[in-house]
N, C-alpha and C positions, 0 to 999 in steps of 0.2 A: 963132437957135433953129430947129430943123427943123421943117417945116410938120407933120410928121408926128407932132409932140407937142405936146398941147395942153397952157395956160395956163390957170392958174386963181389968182383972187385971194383972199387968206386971207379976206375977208368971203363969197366963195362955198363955200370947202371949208368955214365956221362951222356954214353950213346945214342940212350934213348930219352932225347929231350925234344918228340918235335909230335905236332896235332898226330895222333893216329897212332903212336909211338912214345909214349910217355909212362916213365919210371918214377921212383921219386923214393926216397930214402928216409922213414922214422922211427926214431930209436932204433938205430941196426939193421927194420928190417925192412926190406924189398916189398914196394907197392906197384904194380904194374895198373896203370891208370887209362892204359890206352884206349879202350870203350868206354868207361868212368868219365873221361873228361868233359867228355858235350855236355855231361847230365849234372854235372858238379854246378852246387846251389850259388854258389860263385862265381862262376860262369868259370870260361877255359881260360882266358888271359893271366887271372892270376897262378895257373895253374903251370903256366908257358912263361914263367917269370924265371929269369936267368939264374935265381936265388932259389929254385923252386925244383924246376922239371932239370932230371937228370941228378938232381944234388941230394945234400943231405937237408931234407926239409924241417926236420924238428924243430925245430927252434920256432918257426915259422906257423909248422903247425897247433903247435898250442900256446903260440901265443892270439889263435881266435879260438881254438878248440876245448872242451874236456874229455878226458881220456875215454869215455862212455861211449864217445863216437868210435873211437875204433875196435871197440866189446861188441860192434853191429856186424850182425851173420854175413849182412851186404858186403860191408869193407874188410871182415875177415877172408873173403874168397877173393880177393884181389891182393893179398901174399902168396909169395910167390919166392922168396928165400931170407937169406940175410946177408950181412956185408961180411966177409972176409975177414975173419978172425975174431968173429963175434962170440962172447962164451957161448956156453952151450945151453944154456936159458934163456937167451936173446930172445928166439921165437916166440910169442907171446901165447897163455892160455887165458882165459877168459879165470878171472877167480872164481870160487863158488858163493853162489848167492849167502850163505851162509859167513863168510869170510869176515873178520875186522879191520879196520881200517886202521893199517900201520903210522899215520901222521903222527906225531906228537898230540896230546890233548886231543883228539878228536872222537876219540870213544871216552869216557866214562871213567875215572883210573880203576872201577872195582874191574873195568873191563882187559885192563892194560896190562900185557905179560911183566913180571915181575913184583907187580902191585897188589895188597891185599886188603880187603875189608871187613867192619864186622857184622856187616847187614847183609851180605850177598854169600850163600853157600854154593857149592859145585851145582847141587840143583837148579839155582837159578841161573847159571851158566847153561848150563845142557835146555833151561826153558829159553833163554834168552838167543839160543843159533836159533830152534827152531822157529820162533816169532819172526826173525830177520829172515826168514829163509822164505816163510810165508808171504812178507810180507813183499819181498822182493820180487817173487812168479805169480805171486796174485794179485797181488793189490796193486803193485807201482806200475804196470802197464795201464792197466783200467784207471788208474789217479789221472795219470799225465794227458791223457785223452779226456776224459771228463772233466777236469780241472777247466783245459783251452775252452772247449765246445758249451758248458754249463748245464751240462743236464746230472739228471742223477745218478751216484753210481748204480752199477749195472746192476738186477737183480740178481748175476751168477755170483759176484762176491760177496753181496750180502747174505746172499743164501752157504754162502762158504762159512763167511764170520758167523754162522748160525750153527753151520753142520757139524763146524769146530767146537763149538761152546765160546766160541771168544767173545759172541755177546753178551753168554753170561760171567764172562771173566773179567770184562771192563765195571763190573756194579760192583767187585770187591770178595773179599769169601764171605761164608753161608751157607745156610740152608739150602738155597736155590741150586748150588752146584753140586748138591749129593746125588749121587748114582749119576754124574754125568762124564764121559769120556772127555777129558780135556785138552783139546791141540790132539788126538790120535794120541794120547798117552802120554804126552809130556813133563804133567805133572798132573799128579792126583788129587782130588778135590781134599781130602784134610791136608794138605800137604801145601795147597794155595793161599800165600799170604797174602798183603797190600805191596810187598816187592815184587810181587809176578805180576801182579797189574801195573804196578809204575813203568816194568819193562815192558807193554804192551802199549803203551803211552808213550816211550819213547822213542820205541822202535817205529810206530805207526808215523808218528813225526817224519821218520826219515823220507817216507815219500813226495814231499815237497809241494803239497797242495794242498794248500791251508781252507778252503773250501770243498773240494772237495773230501779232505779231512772230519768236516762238521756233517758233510752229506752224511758219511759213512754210520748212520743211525749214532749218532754223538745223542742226539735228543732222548736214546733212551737212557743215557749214562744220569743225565740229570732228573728225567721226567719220571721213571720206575722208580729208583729207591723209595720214595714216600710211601711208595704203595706197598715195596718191599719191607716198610720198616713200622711203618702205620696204618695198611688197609686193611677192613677185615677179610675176613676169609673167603665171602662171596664176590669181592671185587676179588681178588686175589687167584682163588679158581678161575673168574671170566675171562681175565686178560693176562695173566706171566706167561704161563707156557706157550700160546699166540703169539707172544714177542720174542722169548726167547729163543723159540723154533724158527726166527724170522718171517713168519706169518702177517706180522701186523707192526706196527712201529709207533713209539708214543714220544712225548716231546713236552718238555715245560712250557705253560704260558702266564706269567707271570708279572713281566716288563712293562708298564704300558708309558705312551707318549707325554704324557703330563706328571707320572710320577720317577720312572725314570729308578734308580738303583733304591730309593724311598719306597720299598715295597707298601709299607704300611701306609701309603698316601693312595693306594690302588681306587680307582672309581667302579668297575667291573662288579656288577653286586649279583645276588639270588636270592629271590623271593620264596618261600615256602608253600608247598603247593598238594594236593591229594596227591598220595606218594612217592614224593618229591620237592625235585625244587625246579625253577624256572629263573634261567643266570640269561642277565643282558648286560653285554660291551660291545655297543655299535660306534658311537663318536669316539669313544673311553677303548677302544680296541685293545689286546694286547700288542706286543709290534716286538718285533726283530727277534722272531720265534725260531730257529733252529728247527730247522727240520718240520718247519709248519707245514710247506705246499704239499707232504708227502705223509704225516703222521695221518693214525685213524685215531688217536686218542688222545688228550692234551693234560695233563696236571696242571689244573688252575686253581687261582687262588681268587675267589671274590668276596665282597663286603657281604653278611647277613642283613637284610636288611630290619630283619626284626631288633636287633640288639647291637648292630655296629662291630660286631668282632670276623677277622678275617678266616673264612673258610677255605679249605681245600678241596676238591673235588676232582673226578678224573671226566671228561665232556669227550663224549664219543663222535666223530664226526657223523653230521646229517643235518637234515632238514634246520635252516635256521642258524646255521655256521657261514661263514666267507672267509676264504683266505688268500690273500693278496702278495703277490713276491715282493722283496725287495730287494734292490740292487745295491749290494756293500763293496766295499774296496776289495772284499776277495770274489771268489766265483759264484752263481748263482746254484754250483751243484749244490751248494749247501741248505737251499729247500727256502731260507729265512724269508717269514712270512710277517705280516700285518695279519691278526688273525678278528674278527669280530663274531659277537653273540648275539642272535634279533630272537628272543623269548625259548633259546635252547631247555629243554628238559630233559634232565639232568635224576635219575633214580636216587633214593635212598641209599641203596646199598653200593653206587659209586662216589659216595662219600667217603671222604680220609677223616675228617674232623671239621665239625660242627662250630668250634672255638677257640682251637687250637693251631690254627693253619698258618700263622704268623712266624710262631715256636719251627715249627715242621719246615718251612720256605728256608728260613733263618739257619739252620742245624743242616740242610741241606748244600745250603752254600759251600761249607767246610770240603765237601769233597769237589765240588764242583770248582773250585779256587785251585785245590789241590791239583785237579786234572788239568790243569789249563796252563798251571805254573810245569806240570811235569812234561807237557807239551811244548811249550817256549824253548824249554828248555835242550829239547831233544832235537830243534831243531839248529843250531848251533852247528856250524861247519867252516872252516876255514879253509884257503886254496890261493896260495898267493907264491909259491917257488917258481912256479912256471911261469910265470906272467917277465918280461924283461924289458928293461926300459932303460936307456944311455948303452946299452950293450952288456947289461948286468942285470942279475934276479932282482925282481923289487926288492925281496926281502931281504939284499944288500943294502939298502937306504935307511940309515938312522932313526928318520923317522916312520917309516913302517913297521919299523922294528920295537919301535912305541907304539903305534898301535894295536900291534899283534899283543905285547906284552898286559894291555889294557882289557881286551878280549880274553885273551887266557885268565885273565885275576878274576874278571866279571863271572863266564862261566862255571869255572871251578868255585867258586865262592856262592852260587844260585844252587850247586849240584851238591855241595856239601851240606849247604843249610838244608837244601829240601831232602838229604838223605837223614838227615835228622828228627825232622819233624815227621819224615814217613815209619818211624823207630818210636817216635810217641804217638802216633796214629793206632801204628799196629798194637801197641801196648792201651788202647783208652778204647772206652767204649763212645758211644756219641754225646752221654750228657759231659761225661770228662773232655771232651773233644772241644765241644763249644765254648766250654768253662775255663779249658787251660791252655790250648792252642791257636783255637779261634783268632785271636789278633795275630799272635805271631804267622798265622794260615796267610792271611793279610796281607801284612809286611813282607812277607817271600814273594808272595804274588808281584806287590807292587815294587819292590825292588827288581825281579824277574824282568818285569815288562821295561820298564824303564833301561835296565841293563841289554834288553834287546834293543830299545829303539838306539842305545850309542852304539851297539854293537852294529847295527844294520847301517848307520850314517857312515862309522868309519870304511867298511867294507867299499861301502859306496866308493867313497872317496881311493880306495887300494886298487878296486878294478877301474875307476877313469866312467868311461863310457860303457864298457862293457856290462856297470854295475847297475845301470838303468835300462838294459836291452832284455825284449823277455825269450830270447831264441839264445843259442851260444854259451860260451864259457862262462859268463855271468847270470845264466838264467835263474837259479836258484838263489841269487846273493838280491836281484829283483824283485823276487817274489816275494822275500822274506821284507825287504825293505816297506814293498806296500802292502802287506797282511798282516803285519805284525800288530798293529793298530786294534784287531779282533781282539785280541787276549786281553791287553789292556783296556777294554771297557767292559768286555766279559765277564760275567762274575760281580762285576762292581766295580767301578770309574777308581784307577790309582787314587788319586785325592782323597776317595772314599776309604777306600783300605788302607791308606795311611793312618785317617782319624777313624776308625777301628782299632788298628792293633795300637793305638797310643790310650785310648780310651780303657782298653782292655787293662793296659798295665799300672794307668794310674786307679783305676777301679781296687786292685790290689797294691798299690802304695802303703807301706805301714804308715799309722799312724802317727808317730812317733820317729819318723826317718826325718836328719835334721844332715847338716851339711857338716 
């Protein structure tokens, strides 16, 4: 035991159990609560509870608690030793942000000491602390606070995700990331594959704010590639490195209220005009645009009206734009707009394609599926040993013990498949992409979501009450319950991606295949 921490014997912490005077004992170590108590968000009573003050509270305390609260600089200066005969690691240090989470199944198994994989090399190891490490002092304090409050995240992390390149790290490798320092040297731009982005997707996950997750310029992961992949050169010059630098911020609009996952039903049209064109979607709006209230540029898709074929274009905001919030089950930091066009014009050379804007939406989806599935995914968390009910861990109860085993099948089985398909990803270019994975893109997805929505009910059901409260030890089991619903219509309504990826495989049925 280090001299530097005192000992103390349960008949001296007993002492002090009274207002003004109050001790209290978790996991071994000595909390001196005596100014703390007035202020406790619980008021003093239960703090002055016979089971409580003077004792060993553990039990007590996390059975409303997560251990997060005692990681707080506040409650670490109120230790003050440990109990008598405590080993000598009783003291508690804060782990480093960097750290993995020892639970069973709760990191990733390529993550998990002893386990190996054949998609993840040490590299992506050494990328993957640092992501967690960022995302933990940067981003997860500004989530938790913008998340409650609804506004957008802050311009100092955006401008981080920019200073880092991790905005250009979420759009996949390329061109785009040569000569750029990636993460302060994490990993090198030849060197970045589609597994260093799935780990930015996952990890990013981990901050538990499914809104303000989408704030987090989400809109450019879907709304640039087009532009990245089919713009010419003079769009291309006007607007990437603006975004990329975090300068400016762009967003798909695509969706609208009458057509709905039926891109090719869109009403949003442009008219042809002296050097340009002139796009109107006033009644026909686009709607439940990511990142609308906040984007300067939108990648939209509307009717030609000279020939009926679906265009692309990128609509700069101004003059002749409206964009309206809307309120979804997760936060409003996510920007999602109602977006409308009253006779915008629209240049020439902010054209993606004239004919081809259908192909281009359609081939865009693939990644955008992918990212949403690799997000669901990442957010997957378990927490039930601590919780105790008849005078024993839940996770002593038969049937919790079914449901844990349900959650683990689900998870590992969404993380397998999608490590798979992120292995024919990596290996295909985007017409092989559309042609050969495309449904299976689909099916991951819509099995994904589905596999979260039982995962989120059973949890429910393991934390009681706690799993619908959005403060406390349940808060995260909460949020995932009613945000989870985002992913699932994102991208395309499950139903939809079911009859996709079935479509897909009977399209390739041999001929000749008989029973």
């Amino acid at each position: 035991m280090s001299q530097a921490v005192r000992s103390f014997s349960k008949g001296e912490v007993a002492k002090h159990a009274f207002v003004g005077d109050l001790w209290v004992v978790i996991d071994l170590v000595v909390y001196d609560l005596s100014k703390f108590a007035p202020m406790h968000p619980g008021g003093i009573s239960i703090l002055l509870n016979e089971e409580v003050a003077g004792q060993d509270a553990t039990q007590a305390f996390f059975g409303l608690h997560r251990q997060e609260v005692l990681n707080k600089l506040q409650y670490q200066k109120l230790r003050i030793g440990v109990i008598e005969g405590a080993p000598a690691n009783a003291f508690p240090t804060v782990a480093p942000s960097d750290a993995l989470d020892k639970v069973p199944y709760a990191e990733p198994a390529w993550l998990t000491e002893g386990y190996h994989s054949p998609y993840f090399s040490e590299g992506h190891r050494r990328f993957q602390k640092v992501v967690r490490k960022f995302v933990k002092e940067v981003v997860y304090p500004d989530a938790q606070k913008k998340e409650e409050d609804g506004k957008p995240p802050s311009k100092e992390v955006l401008q981080a995700l920019a200073d880092t390149n991790i905005i250009a790290m979420r759009l996949g490798s390329g061109r785009h990331l040569e000569g750029r320092v990636l993460l302060e040297g994490a990993v090198r731009p030849e060197e970045f594959d589609i597994f260093h982005e799935m780990i930015l997707w996952e990890e990013f996950s981990h901050i538990h704010a499914r809104g303000y997750s989408d704030g987090l310029a989400a809109g450019v992961c879907i709304g640039l590639p087009p532009v990245l992949n089919f713009g010419n050169e003079k769009l291309k010059d006007a607007i990437i490195e603006d975004i990329l630098s975090g300068k400016k911020l762009i967003c798909l609009a695509v969706s609208e209220a009458f057509a709905g996952s039926d891109v090719a039903g869109m009403k949003c049209s442009a008219k042809r005009t002296e050097g340009g064109w002139i796009v109107n979607g006033t009644s026909q709006g686009t709607k439940w645009i990511t990142n609308g209230m906040q984007a300067d540029y939108f990648t939209t898709a509307c009717r030609n009206q000279s020939n009926g074929s679906i265009m692309l274009m990128v609509v700069e905001r101004g003059q002749g734009m409206s964009t309206k919030l809307i309120r979804t089950s997760y936060s409003t930091s996510a920007g999602t707009a109602f977006v409308t066009f009253d006779n915008m014009f629209v240049p020439d050379d902010f054209v993606i394609s004239e004919t081809e804007g259908l192909k281009i939406v359609l081939s865009n989806f693939n990644h955008e599926r992918w990212v949403l599935t690799t997000a669901s995914i990442g957010i997957y968390h378990r927490w039930v040993n601590q919780r105790r009910v008849f005078g024993k861990p839940l996770s002593s109860q038969a049937v919790v013990r079914s449901k844990l085993a349900a959650i683990i099948s689900r998870v590992e089985s969404c993380q397998n498949w999608l490590e798979n398909v992120t292995y024919q990803m990596k290996n295909m270019n985007y017409v092989q992409q559309a042609t050969e994975i495309a449904g299976q893109m689909a099916l991951l997805k819509m099995y994904t979501t589905r596999a979260s929505q039982d995962t989120a009910r059973d949890a429910v059901q393991i934390f009681g009450g706690r799993g619908i409260t959005k403060t406390g030890m349940g808060k995260h089991i909460e949020h995932f319950h009613r945000s989870l619903l985002i992913d699932a219509v994102g991208g395309g309504a499950e139903d939809i991606m079911a009859d996709l990826g079935v479509r897909q495989a009977l399209r390739k049925m041999p001929k000749n295949a008989r029973l």
